[in-house]
DSSP file (Angstrom, degrees, kcal/mol; ACC not computed):
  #  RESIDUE AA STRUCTURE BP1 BP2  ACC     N-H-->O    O-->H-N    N-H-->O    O-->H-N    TCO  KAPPA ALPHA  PHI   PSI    X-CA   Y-CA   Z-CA
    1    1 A X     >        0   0    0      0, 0.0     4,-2.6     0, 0.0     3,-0.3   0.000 360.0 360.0 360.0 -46.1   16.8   13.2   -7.2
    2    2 A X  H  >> +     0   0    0      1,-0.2     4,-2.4     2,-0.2     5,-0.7   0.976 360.0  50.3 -69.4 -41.2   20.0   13.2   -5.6
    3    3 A X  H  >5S+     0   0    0      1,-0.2     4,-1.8     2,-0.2    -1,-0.2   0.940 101.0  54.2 -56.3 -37.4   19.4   16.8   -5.0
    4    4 A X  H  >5S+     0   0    0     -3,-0.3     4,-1.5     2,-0.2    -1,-0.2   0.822 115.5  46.6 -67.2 -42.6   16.3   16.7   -3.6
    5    5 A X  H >X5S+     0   0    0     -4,-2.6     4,-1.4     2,-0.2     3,-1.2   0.996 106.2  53.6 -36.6 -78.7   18.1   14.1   -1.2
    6    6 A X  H 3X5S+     0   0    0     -4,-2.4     4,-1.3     1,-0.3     5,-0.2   0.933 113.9  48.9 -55.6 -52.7   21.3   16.1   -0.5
    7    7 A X  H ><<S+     0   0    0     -4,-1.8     3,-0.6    -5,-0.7    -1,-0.3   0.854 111.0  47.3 -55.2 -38.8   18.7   18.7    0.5
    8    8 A X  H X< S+     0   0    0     -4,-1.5     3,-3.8    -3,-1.2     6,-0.6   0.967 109.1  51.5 -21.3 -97.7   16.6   16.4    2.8
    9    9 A X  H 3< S+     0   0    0     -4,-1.4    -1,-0.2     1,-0.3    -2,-0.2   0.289 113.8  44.0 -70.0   0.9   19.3   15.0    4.6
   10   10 A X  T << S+     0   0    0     -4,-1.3    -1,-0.3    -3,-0.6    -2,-0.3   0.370  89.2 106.7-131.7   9.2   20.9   18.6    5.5
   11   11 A X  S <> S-     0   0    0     -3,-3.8     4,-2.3    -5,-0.2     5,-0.4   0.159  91.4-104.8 -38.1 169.6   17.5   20.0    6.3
   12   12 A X  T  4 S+     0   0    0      2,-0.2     5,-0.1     1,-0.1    -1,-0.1   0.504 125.1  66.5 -90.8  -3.0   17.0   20.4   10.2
   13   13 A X  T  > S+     0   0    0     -5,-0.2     4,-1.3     3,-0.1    -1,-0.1   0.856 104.9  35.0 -63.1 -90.7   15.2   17.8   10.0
   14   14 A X  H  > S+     0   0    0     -6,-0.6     4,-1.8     1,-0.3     5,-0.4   0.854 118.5  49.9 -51.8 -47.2   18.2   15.4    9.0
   15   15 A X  H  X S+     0   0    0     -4,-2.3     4,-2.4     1,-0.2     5,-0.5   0.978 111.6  51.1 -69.8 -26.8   20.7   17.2   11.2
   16   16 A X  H  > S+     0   0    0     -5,-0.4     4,-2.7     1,-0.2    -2,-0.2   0.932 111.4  50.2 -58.3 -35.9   17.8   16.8   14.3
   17   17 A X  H  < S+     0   0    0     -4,-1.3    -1,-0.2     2,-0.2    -2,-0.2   0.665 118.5  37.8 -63.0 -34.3   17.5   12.7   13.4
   18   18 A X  H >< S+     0   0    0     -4,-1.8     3,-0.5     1,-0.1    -2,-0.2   0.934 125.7  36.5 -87.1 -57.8   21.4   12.4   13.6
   19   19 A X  H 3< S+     0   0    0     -4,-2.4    -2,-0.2    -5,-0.4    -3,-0.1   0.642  90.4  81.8 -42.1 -42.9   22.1   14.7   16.5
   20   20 A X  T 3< S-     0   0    0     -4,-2.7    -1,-0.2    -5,-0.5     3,-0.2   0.205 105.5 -84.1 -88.1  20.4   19.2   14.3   18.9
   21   21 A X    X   -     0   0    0     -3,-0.5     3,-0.9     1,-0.2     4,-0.3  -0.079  44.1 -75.6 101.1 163.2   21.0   10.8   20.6
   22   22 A X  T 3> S+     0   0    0      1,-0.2     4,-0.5     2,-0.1     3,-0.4   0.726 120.7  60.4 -71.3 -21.9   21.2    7.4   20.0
   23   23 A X  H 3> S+     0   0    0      1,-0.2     4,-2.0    -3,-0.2    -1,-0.2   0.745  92.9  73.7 -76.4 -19.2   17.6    6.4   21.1
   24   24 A X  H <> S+     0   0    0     -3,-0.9     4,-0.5     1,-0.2    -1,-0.2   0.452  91.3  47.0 -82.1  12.0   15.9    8.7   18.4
   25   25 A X  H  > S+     0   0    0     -3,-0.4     4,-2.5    -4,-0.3     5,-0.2   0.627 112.4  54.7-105.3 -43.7   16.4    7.1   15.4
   26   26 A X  H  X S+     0   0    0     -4,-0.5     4,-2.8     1,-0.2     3,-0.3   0.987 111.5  45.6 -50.5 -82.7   15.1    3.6   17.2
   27   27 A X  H >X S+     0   0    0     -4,-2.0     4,-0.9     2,-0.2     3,-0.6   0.836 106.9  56.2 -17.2 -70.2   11.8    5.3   18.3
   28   28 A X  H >X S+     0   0    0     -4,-0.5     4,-1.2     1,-0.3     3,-1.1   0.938 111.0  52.7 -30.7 -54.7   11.1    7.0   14.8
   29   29 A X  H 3X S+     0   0    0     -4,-2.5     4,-5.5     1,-0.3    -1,-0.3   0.900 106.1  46.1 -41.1 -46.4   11.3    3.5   13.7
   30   30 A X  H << S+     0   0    0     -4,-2.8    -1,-0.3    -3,-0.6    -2,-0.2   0.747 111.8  47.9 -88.0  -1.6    9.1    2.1   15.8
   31   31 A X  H <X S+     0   0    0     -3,-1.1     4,-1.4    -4,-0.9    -1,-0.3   0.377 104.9  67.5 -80.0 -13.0    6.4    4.6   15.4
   32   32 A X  H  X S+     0   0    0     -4,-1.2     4,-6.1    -5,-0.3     5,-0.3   0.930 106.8  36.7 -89.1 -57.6    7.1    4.1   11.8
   33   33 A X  H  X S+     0   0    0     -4,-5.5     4,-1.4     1,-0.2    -1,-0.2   0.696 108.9  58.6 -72.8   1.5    5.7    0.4   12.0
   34   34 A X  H  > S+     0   0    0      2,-0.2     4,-2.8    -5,-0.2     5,-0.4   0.946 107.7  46.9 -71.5 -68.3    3.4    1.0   13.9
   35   35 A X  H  X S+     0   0    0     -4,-1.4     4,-5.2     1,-0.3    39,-0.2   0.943 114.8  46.3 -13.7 -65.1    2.2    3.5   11.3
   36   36 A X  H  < S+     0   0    0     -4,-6.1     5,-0.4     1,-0.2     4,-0.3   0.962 110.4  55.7 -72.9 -28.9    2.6    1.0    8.5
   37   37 A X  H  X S+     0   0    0     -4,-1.4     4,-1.2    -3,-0.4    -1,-0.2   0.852 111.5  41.5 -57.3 -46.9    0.8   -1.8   10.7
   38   38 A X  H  X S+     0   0    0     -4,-2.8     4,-2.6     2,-0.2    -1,-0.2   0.933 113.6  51.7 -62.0 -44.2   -2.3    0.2   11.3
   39   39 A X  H >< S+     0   0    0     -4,-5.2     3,-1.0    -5,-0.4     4,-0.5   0.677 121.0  33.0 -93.5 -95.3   -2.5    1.5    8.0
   40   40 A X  H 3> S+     0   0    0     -4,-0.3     4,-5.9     1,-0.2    -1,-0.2   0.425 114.0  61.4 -11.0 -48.9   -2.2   -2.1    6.5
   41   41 A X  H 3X S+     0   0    0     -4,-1.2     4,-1.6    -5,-0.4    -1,-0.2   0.971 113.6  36.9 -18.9 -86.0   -4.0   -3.6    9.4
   42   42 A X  H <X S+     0   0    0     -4,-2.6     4,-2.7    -3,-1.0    -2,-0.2   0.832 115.0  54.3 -25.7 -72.9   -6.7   -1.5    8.2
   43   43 A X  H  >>S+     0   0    0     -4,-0.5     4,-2.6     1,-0.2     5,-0.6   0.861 103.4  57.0 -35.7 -54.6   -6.1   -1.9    4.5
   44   44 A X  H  X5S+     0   0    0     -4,-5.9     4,-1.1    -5,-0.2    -2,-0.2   0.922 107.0  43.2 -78.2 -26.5   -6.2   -5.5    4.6
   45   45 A X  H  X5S+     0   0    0     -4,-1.6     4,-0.8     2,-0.2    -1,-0.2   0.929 116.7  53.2 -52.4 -56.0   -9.9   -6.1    6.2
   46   46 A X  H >X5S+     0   0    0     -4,-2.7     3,-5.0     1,-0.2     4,-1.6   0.977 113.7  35.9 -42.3 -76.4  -11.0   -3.5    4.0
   47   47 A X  H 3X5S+     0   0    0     -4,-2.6     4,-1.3     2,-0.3    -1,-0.2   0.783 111.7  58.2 -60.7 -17.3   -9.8   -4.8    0.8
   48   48 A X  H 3<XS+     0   0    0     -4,-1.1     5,-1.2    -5,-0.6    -1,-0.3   0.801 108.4  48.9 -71.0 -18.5  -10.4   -8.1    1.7
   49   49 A X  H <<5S+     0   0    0     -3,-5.0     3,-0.5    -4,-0.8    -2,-0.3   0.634 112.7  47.6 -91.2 -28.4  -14.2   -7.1    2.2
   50   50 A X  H  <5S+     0   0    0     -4,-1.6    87,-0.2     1,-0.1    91,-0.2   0.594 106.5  57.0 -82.3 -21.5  -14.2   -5.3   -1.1
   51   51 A X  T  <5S-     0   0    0     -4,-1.3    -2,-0.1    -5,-0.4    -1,-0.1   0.673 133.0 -84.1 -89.6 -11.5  -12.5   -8.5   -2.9
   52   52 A X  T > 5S+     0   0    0     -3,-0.5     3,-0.8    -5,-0.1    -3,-0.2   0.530  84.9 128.1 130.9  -8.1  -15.5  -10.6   -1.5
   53   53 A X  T 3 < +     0   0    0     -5,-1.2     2,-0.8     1,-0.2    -1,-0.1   0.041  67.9  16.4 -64.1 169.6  -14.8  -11.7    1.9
   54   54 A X  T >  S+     0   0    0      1,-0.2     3,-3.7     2,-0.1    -1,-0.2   0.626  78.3 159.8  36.1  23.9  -16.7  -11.5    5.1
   55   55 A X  T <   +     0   0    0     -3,-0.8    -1,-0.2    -2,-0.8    -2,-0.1   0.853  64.8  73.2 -43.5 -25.2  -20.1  -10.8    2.6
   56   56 A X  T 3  S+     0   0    0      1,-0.1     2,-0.4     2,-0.0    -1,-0.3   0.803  94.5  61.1 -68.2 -12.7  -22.3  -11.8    5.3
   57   57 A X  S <  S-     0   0    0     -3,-3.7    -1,-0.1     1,-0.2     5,-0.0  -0.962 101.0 -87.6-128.6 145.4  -21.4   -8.1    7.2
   58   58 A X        -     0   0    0     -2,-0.4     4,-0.5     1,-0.1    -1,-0.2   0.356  19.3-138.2 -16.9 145.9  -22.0   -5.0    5.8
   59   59 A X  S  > S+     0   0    0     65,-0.3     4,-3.0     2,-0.1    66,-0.1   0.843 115.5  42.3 -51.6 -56.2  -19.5   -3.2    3.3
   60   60 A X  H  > S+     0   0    0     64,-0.9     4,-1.8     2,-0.2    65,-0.1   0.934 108.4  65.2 -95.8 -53.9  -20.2    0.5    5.1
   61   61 A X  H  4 S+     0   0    0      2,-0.2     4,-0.3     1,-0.2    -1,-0.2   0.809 113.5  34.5 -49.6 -37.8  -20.0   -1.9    9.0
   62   62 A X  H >> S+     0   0    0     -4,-0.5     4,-1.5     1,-0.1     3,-1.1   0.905 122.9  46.3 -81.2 -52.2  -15.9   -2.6    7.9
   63   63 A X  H 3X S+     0   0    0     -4,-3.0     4,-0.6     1,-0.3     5,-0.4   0.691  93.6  67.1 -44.0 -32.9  -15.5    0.4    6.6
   64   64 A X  H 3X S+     0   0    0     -4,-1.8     4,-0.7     1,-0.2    -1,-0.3   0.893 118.2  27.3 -72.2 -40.8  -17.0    2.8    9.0
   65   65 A X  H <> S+     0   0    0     -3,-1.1     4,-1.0    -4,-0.3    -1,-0.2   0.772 121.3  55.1-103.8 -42.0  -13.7    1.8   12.0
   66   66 A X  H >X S+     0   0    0     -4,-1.5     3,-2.1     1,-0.2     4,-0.7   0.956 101.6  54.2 -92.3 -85.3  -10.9    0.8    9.3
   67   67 A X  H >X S+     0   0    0     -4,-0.6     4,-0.7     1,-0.3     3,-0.5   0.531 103.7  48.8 -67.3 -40.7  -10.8    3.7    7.4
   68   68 A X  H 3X>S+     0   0    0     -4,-0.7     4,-2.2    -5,-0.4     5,-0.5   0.936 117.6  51.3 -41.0 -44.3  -10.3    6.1    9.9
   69   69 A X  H <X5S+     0   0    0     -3,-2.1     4,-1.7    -4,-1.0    -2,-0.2   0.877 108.9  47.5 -45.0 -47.3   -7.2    3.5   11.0
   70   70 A X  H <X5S+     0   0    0     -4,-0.7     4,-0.8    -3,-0.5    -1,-0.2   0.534 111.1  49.2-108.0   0.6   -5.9    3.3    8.1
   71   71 A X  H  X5S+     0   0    0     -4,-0.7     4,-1.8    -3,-0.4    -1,-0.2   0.734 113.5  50.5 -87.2 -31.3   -5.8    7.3    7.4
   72   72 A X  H  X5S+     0   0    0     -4,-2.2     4,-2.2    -5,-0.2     5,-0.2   0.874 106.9  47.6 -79.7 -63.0   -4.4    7.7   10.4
   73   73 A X  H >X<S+     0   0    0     -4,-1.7     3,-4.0    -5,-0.5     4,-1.1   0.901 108.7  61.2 -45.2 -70.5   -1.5    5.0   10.0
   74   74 A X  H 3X S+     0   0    0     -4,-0.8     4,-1.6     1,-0.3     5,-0.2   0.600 109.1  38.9  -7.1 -84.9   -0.8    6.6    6.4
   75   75 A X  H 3< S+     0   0    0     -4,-1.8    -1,-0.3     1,-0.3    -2,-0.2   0.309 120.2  50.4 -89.4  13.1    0.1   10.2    8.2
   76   76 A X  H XX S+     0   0    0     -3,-4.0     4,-3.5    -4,-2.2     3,-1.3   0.772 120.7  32.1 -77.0 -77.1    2.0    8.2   11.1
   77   77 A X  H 3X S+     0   0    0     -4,-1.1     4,-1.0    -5,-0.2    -2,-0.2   0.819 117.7  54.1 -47.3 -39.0    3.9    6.2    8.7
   78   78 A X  H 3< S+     0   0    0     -4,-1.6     4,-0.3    -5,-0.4    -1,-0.2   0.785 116.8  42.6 -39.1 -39.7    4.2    9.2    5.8
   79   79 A X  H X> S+     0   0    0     -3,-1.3     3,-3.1     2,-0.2     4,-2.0   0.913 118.7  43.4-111.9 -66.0    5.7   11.7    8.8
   80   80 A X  H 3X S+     0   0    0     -4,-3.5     4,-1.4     1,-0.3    -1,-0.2   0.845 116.9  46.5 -62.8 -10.5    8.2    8.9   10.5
   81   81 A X  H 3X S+     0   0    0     -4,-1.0     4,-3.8    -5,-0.4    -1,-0.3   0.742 107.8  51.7 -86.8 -16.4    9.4    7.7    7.2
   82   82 A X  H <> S+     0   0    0     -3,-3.1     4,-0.5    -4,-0.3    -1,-0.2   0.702 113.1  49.7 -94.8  -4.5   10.0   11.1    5.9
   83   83 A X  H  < S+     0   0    0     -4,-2.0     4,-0.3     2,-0.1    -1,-0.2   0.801 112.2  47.7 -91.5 -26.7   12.0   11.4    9.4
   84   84 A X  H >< S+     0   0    0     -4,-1.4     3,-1.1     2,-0.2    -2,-0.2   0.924 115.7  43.8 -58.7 -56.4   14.0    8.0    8.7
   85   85 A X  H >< S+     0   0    0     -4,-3.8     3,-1.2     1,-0.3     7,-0.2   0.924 100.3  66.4 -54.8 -33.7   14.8    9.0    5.2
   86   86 A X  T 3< S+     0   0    0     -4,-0.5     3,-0.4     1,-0.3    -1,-0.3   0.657 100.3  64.4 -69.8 -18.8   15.8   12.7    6.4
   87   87 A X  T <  S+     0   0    0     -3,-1.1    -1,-0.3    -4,-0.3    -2,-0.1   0.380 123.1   4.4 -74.5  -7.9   18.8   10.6    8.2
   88   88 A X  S X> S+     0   0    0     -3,-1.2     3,-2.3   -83,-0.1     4,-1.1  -0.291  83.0 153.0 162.0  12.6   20.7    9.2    5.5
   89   89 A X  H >> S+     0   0    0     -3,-0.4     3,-2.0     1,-0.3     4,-0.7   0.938  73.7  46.2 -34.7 -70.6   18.9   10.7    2.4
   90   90 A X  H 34 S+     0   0    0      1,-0.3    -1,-0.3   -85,-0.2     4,-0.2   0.403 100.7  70.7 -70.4   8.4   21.8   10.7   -0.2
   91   91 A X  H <4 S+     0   0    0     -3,-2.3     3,-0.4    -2,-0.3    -1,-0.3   0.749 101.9  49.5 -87.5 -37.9   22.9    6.6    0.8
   92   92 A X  H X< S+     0   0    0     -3,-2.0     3,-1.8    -4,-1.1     6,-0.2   0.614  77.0 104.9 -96.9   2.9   19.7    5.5   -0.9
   93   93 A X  T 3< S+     0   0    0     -4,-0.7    -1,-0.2     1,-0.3     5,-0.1   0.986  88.8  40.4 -30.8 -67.6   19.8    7.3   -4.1
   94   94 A X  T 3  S+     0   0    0     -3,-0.4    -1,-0.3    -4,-0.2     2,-0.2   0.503  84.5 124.9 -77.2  14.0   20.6    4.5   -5.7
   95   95 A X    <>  -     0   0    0     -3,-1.8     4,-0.7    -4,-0.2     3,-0.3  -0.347  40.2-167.9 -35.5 108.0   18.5    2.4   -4.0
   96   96 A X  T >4 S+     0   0    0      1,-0.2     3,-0.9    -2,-0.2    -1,-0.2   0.920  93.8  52.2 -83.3 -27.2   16.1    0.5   -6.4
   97   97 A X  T 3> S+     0   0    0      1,-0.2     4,-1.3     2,-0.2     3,-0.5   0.577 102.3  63.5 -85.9   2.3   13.7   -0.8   -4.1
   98   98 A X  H 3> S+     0   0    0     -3,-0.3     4,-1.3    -6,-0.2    -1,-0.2   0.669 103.9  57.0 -83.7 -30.7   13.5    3.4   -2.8
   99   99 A X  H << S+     0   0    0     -3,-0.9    -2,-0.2    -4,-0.7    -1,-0.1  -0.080 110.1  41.3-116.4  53.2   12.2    3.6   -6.6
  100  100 A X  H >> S+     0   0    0     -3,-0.5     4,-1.3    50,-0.1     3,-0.6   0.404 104.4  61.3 -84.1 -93.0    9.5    1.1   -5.9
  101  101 A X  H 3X S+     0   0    0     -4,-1.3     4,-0.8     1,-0.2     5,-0.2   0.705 106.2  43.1   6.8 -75.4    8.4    2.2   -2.7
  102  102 A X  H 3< S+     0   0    0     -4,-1.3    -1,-0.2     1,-0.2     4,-0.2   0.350 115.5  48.7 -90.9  15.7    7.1    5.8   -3.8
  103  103 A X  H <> S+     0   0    0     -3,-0.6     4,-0.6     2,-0.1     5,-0.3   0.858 113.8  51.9-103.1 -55.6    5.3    4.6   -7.1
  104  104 A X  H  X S+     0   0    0     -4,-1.3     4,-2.1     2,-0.3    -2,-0.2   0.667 113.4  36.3 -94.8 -46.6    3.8    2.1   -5.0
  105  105 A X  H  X S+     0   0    0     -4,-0.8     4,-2.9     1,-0.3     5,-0.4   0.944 117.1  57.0 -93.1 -52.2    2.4    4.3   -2.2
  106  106 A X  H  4 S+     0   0    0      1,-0.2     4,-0.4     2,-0.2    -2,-0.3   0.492 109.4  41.3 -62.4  -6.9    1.6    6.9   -4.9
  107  107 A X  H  X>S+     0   0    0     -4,-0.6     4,-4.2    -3,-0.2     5,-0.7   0.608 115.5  56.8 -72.9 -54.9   -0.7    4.4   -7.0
  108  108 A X  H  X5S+     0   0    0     -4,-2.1     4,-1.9    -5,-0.3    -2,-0.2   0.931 113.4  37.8 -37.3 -39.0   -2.0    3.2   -3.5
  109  109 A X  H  X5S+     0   0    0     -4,-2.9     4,-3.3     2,-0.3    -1,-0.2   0.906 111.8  54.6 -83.2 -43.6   -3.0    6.7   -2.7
  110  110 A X  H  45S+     0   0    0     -5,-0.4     4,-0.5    -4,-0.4    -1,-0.3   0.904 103.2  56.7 -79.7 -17.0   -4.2    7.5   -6.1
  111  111 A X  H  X5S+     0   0    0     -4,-4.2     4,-2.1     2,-0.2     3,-0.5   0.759 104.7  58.4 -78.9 -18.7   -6.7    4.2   -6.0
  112  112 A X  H  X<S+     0   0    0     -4,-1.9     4,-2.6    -5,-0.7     5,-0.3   0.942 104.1  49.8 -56.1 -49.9   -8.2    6.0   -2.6
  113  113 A X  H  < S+     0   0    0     -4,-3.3    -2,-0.2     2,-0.2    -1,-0.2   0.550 114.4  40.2 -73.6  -6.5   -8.8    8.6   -5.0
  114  114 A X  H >> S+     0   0    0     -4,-0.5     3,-1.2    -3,-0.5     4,-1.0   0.756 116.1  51.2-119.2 -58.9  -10.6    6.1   -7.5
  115  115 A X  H >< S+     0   0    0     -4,-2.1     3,-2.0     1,-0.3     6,-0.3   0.932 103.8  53.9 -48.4 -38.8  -12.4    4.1   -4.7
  116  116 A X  T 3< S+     0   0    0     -4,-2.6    -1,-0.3     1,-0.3    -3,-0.1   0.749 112.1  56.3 -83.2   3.0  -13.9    7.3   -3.0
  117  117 A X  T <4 S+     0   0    0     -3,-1.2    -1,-0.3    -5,-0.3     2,-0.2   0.683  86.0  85.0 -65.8 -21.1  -15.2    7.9   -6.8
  118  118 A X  S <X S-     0   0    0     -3,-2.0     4,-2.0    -4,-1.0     3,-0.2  -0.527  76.8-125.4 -93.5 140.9  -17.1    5.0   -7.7
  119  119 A X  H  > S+     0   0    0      1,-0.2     4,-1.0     2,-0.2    14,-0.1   0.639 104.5  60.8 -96.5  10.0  -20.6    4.6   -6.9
  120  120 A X  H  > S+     0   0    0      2,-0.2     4,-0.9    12,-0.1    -1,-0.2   0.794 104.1  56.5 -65.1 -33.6  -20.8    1.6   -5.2
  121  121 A X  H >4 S+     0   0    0     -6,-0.3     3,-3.3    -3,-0.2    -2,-0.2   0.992 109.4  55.3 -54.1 -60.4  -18.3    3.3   -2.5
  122  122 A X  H 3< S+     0   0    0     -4,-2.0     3,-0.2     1,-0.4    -1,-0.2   0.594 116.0  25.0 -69.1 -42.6  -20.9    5.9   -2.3
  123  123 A X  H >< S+     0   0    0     -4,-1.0     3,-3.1     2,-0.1    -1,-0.4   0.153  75.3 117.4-105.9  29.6  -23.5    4.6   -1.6
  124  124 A X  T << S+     0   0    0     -3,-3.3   -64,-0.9    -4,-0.9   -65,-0.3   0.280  88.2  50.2 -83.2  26.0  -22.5    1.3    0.2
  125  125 A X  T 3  S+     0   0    0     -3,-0.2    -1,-0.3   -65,-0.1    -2,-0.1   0.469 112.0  55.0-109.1 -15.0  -24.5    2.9    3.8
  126  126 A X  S <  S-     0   0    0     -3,-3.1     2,-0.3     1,-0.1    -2,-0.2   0.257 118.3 -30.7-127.8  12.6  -27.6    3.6    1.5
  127  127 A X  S    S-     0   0    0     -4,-0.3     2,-0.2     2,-0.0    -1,-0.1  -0.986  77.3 -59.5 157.4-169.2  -28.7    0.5   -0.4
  128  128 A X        -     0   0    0     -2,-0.3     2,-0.4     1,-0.1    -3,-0.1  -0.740  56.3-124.4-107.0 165.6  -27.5   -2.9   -2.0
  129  129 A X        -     0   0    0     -2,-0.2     5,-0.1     1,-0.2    -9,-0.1  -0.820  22.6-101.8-125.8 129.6  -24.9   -2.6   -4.7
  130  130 A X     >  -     0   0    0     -2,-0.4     4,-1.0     1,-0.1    -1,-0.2   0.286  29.8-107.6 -61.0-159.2  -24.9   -3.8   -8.3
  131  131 A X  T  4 S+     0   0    0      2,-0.2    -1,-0.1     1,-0.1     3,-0.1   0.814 121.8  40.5-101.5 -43.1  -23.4   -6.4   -9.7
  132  132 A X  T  > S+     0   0    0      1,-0.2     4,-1.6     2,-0.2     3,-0.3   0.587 111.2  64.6 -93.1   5.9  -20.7   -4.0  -11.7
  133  133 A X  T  4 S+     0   0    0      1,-0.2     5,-0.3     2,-0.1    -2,-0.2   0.777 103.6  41.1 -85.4 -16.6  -20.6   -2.0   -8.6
  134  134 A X  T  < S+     0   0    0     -4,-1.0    -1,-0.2     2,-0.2    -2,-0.2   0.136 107.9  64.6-105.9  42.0  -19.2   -4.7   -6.9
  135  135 A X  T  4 S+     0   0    0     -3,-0.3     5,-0.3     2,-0.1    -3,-0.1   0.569 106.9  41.4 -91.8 -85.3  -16.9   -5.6   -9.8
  136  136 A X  S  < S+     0   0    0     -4,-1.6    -2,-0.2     1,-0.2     3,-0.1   0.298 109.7  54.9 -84.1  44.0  -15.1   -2.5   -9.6
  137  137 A X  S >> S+     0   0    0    -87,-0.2     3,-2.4   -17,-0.1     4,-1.2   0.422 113.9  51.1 -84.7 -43.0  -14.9   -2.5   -5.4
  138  138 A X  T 34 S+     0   0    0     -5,-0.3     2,-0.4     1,-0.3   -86,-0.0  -0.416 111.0  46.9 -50.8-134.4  -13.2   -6.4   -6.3
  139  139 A X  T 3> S+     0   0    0      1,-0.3     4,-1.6     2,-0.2    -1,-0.3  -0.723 112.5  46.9-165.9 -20.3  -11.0   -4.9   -8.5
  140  140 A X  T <4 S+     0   0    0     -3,-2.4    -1,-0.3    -2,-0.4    -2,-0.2   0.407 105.8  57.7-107.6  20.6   -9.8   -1.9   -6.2
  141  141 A X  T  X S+     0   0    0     -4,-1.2     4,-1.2   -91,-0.2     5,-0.3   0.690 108.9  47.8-104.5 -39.8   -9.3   -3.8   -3.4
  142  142 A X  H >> S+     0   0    0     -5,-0.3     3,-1.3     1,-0.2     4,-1.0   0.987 115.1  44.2 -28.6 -65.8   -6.7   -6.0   -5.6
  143  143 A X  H 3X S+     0   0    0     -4,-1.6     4,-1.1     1,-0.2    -1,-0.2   0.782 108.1  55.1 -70.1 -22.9   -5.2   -3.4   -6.7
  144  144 A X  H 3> S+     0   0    0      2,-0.2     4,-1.0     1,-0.2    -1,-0.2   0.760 115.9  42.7 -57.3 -31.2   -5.0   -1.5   -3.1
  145  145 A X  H <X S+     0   0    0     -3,-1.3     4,-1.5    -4,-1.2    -1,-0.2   0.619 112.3  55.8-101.4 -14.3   -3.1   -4.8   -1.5
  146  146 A X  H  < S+     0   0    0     -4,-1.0    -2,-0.2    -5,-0.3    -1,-0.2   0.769 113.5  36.6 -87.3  -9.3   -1.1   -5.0   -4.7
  147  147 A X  H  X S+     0   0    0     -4,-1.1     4,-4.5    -5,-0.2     5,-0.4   0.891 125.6  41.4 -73.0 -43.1    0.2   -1.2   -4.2
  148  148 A X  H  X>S+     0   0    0     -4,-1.0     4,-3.2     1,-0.3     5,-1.0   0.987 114.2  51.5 -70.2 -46.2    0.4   -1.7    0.1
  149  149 A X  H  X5S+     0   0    0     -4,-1.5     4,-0.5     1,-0.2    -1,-0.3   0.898 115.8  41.0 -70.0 -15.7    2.0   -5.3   -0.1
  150  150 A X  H  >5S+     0   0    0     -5,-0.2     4,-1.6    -4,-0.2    -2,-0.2   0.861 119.4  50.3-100.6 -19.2    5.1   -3.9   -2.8
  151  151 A X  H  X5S+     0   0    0     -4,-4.5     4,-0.9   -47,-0.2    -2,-0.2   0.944 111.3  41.3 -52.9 -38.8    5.3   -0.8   -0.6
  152  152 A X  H >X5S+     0   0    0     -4,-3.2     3,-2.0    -5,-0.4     4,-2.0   0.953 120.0  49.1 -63.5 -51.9    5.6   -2.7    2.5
  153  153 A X  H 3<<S+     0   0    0     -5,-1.0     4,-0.5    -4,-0.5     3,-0.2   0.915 114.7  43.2 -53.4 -65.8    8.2   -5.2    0.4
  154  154 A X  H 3X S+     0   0    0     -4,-1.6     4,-0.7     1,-0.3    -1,-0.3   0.541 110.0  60.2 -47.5 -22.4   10.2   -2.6   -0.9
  155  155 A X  H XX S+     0   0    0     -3,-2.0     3,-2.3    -4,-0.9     4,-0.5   0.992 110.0  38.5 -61.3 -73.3   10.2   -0.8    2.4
  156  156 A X  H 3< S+     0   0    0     -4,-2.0    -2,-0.2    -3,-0.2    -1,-0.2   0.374 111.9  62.5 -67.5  -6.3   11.7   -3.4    4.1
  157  157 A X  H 34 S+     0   0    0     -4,-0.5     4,-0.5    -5,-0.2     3,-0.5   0.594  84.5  69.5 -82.2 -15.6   13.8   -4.1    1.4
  158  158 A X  H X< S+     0   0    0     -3,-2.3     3,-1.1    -4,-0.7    -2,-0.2   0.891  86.9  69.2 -53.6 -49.4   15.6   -1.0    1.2
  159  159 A X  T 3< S+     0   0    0     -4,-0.5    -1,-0.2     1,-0.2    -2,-0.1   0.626 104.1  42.6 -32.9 -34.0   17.4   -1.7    4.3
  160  160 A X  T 3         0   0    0     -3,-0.5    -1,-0.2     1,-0.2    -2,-0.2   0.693 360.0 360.0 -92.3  -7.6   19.4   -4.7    2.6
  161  161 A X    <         0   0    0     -3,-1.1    -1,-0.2    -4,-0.5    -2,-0.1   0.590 360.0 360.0 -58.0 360.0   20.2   -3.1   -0.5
């Protein structure tokens, strides 16, 4: 890890984030929550409609607006964070809540990869959904706000470490 760091943080990347003046590290930042705000934003209407919520509108009627939002926040936040880290790589090695964080986003990511599988996702523009399809939407919309809400924690917790 620490190598992968050391590398990171003497990329041009890292030198551009230290070098390029005192406002560019502020900025990153603030594109960075912006990032994570949309793609939570997003996240939490979805899953909150997949956990049982809002029933009276459509599944495929939240989905159709928020998931583009919340794909988009991802590769905002993913790009500014990976420009935050590049600044200071090798201080958070030991970081615990940095080996949180990327388990966290990387479960998140791989339950996108488990919702767009199921077939209640699939077909939730094309007909009403059974009773154990909307079992397992409840049950990857938990787990999607339990990945986003300890990434988010852990995010914001690195900073105090």
């Amino acid at each position: 890890m620490h190598e992968f760091m050391a590398w990171l943080q003497g990329s041009a990347l890292g030198h551009a984030m230290r070098e390029s003046g005192v406002w560019t590290y502020g900025i990153v930042n603030l594109v960075h929550i912006l990032g994570v705000s949309s793609l939570f934003g997003a996240v939490l209407v979805l899953d909150l409609r997949l956990l049982g919520v809002w029933r009276n509108i459509t599944l495929a009627a939240i989905a159709e607006p928020v998931v583009p939002v919340a794909g988009t926040g991802f590769v905002i936040a993913a790009t500014s964070g990976i420009c935050l880290l590049a600044t200071k790589a090798t201080e958070y090695v030991g970081n615990p809540f940095l080996y949180v964080k990327f388990p966290a986003i990387g479960l998140g990511l791989l339950n996108v990869v488990v919702l767009n599988s199921l077939s209640g996702w699939k077909a939730r523009k094309t007909r009403e959904l059974s009773p154990h399809e909307q079992l397992q939407l409840r049950l990857v919309g938990g787990v999607s706000l339990a990945c986003w809400l300890t990434a988010i924690t852990a995010g914001r917790l690195i900073g105090y470490w």
